[in-house]
N, C-alpha and C positions, 0 to 999 in steps of 0.2 A: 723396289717395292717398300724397301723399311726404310728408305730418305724420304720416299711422300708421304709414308704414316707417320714419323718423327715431325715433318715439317705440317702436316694436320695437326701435332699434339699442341707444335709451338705457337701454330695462331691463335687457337682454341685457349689456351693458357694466355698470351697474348691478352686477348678480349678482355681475363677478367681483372689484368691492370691496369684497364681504362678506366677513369672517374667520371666521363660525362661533365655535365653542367649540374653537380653536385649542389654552384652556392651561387645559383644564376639570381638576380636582380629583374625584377620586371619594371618597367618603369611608370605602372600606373600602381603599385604599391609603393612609391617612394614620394615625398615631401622631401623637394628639392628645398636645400638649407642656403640663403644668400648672405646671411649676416647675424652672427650669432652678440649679442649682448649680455654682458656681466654686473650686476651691479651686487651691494651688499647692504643688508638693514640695518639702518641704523640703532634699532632698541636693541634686536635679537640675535643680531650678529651673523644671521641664515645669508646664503647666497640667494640671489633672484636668478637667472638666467631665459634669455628670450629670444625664439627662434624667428627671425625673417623669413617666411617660406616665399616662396614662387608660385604665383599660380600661372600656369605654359598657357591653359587656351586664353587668359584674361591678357597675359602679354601680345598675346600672338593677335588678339582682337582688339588692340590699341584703349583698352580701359583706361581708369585713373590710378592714380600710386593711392595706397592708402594702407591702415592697420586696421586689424580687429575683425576681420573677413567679413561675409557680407555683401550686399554691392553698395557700389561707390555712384556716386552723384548719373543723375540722370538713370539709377538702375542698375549699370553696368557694374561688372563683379569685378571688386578691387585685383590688382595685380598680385598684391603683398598679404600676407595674414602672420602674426606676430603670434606666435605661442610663448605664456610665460609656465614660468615652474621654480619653485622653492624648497630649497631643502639646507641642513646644516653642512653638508659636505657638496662639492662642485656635481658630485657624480650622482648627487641623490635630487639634487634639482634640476640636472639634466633628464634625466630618466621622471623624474613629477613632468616636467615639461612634453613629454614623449607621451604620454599616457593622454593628453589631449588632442591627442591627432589621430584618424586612422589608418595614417601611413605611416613609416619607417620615415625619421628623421634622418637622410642622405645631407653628410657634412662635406663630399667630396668637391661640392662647386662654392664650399665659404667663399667669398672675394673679402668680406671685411669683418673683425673680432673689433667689438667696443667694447671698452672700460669707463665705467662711473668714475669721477674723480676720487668720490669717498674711497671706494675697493681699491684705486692707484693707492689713497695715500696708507690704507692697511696693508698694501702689502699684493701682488700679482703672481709670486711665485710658485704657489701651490696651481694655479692659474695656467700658465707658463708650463710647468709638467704634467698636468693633462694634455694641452697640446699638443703638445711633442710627444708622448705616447701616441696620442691617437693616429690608426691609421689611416684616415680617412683626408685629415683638414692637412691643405698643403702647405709647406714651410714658406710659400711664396704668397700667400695670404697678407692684406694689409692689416693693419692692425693704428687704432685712435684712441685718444682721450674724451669722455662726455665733458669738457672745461665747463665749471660750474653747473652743473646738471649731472642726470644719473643717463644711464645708459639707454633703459626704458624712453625718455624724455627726447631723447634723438632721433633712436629709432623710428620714433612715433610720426615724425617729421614730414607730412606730405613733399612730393617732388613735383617740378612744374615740368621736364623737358626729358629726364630719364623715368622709365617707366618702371625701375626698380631704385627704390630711394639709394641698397647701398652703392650701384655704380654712380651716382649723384658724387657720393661723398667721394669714392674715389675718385673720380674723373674731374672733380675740383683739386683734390692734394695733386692730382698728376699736371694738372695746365700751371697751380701759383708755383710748383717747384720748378719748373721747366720757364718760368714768364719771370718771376721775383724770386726764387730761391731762399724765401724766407720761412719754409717750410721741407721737409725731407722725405721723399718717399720711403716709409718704414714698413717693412716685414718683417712676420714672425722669425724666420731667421736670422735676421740682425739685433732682433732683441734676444735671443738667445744665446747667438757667438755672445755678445756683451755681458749677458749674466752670469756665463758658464765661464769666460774667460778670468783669468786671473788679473784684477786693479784695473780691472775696464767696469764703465757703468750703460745702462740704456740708456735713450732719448727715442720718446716716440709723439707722434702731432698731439694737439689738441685739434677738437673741432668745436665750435661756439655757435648759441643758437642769435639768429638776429630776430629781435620782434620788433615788426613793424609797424607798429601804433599808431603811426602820425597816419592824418589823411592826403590822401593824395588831392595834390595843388590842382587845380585846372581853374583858371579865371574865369570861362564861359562855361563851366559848368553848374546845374541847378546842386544847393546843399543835398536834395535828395537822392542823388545821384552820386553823390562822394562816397568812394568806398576805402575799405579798409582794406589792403597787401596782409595775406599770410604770414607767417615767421619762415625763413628760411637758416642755414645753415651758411657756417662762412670758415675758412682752415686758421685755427687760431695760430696760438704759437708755441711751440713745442716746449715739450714735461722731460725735464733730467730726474733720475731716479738714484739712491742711491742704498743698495743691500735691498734691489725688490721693492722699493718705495717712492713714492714720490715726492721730490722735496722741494722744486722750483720750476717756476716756467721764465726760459728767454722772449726777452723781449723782440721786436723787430731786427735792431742791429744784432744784437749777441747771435740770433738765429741764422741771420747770415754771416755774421764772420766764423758760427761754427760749418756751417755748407761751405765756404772757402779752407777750413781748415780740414773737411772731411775728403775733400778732392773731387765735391758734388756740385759746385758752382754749373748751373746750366743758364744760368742766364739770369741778368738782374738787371735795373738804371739806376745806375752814379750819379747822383744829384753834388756838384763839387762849388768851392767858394773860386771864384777869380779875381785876382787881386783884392780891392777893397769890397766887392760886392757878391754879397751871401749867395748861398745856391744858385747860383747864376747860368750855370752850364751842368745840364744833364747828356751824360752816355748811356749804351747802352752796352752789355760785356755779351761780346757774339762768342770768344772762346778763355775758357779759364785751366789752365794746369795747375796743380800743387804736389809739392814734393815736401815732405814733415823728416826731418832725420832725428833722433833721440839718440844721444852719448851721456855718459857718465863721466865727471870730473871733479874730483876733492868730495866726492861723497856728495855731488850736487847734479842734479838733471840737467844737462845741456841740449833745449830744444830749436832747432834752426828748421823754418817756415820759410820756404822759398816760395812766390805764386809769380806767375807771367799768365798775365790777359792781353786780349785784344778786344777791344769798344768800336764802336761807333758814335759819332757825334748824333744827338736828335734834338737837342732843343739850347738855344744860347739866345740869354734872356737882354743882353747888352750887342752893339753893333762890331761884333768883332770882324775886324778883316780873314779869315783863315789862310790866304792867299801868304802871309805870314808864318813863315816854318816856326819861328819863335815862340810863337801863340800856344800853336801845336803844343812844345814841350813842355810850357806853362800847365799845359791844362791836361797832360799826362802826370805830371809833378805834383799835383792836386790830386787826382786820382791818388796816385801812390799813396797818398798821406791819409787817406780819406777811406782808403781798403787796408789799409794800415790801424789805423782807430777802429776799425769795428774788429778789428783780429783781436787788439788786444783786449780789448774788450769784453771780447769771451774767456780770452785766457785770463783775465784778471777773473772772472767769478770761477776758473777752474781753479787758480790759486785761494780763492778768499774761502770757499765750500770746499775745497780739499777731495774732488770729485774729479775725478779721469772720464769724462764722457766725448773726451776730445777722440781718445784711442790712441794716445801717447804711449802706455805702457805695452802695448802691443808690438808698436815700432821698436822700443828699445826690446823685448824678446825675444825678436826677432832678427833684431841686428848684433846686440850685446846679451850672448844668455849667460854668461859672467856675472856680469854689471847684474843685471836684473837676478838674478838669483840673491845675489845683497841686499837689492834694497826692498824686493817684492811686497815682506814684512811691515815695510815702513814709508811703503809709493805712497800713499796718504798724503802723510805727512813732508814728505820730502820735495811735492807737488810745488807747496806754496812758497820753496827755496830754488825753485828752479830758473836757470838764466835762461831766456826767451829771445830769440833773435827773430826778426821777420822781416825780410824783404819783400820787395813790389816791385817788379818789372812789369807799366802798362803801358801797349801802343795804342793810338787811335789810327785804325784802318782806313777806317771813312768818313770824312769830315760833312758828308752829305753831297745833295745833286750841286748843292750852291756855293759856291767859296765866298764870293761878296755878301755882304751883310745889305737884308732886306731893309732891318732898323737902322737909322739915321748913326752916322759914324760919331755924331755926337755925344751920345749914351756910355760908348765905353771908348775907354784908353786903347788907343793902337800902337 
């Protein structure tokens, strides 16, 4: 009798440390968040900030992408609604921005965080630690540049085939890095290991608006009928930062010999010179490794850059035999030389700006925390003294379906 009244006491007692759905989320009081924009005033110096919402039934009913809520062409209620907000602190213009909605701004689905160029070149870092507090937006979130433009200005950007502009901007950085690798898939956590790390700096995309002003050609078409193309979006070329700032963008090569240097090479075409005749032979790189080793010697950084690819042959602009093993190594030897120049490349502007965005000092940290306790003070500096070695081991796999040359054997040297 006193074990079942005890064990009445315990469930009863039991019960009242249960909490329920204390801090339950309904989801028709929430304003799904898709892409949050930052830009900065130029007079006043205030943050802007501006929310990309989702509208679910406007998706779900194949509407148009659009800002500024409302409905969108033909009627239909845009997908997208953009809430802006201004305040002198990040967290006073987020919370301005919240007061125009009347739902809870839900940051758990961000896919993309924009930055104005202007707010890059003051400075991200007050930026960067709201982030990371927050516990909502995920460390797996991409995160862009507005190149030349504010953040608002991109945002703005109608889509023609996603029906949420930010998976547009993603699903562009994700196809040119994986197709050209002239471009890097960046998230919030890569930019934060970088900032937080010690004599490492970020690198994150730009994105550039394209306006399309010209009329579209059609010979048989009447003048009145010539229309004018939209502006769209295009993945520029990526922002090195240095102490929270922005200070340069890579051009096309630097960008890929930093993706070759970062061990992110997914695929590119090698346009290479053969013998006397300029870009004459393009590959295309099916698999890339790199291996980066960082030593210290006489008080100077010794960086050794190993990469081994495999290509494919896809376009050869002269009548090469391939049937020719010779050929073959020629036009591997060219390669070498030619992913060779864009490495150093990059590493020539890590030496000339004195900026680690390669992730050099990381490897030595990690290999040598001796060394790197020496020179941590003075990695800066010691960058532009550093001895650089880089190899290239490249094979071509597949010289294609055709060994004999379509074009006349005339054209080139066999």
């Amino acid at each position: 009798m006193i074990a079942k009244f005890a064990m009445a006491v315990l469930m009863c007692a039991s019960a009242l440390l249960t909490t329920g759905c204390w801090n339950k989320l309904e989801i028709s009081d929430l304003a799904i968040v898709s892409a949050i924009g930052v830009d900065k005033a130029q007079d006043i110096g205030e943050y802007r900030v501006f929310f990309q919402v989702a509208n679910p039934s406007a998706v779900a009913s194949g509407a148009a992408a659009g800002g500024g809520g409302g409905a969108g062409a033909g009627g239909k209620a845009q997908t997208i609604t953009v809430y802006r907000g201004v305040g002198a602190s990040l967290f006073d213009a987020v919370r301005n921005a919240s007061k125009m909605s009347s739902r809870r701004m839900y940051l758990s689905h961000v896919r993309l965080v924009v930055f104005g160029e202007r707010l890059a070149k003051d400075g991200i870092e007050e930026l960067l630690d709201y982030l990371k507090r927050s516990n909502e937006i995920r460390l797996t979130t991409n995160v862009v540049i507005a190149k030349g433009m504010t953040a608002e200005a991109l945002m703005s950007v109608a889509t023609r085939f996603e029906k949420i502009p930010a998976d547009a901007i993603r699903g562009k950085m994700k196809f040119t890095s994986n197709l050209f690798s002239e471009n890097i898939e960046i998230q919030l956590d890569d930019i934060l290991k970088a900032v937080m790390g010690e004599g490492t700096e970020a690198v994150i995309n730009g994105v550039e608006l394209v306006k399309r002003g010209d009329k579209e050609a059609e010979s048989d078409a009447p003048k009145e009928k010539e229309r004018y193309s939209p502006p769209s979006t295009k993945i520029g070329p990526i922002g090195v930062f240095k102490g929270g700032k922005l200070k340069l963008w890579l051009d096309d090569g630097a960008s890929r010999g930093l993706a070759w240097m970062l061990n992110k090479m997914k695929g590119t075409v090698v346009t290479v010179d053969f013998r006397e005749q300029k870009e004459s032979v393009s590959l295309d790189v099916l698999r890339s490794k790199t291996k980066v080793k960082v030593d210290v010697a006489n008080d100077k950084p010794l960086i050794d850059i190993v990469i081994r690819q495999e290509a494919a042959l896809i376009n050869v602009k002269s009548g090469l035999d391939l049937r020719n093993p010779g050929l073959i190594k020629e036009i591997e030897a060219s390669m070498n030389r030619k992913t060779r120049e864009e490495i150093m490349k990059t590493v020539q502007i890590v030496k000339k700006e004195k900026i680690d965005f390669a992730g050099f000092a990381g490897k030595l940290h990690r290999s040598n925390r001796t060394a790197w306790e020496k020179l941590k003070d003075r990695w800066n500096e010691k960058l532009s003294e550093a001895d650089v070695r880089v190899t290239v081991q490249s094979h071509v796999r597949h010289p294609g379906m055709n060994l004999e040359p379509v074009l006349s054997k005339a054209t080139g040297e066999q």
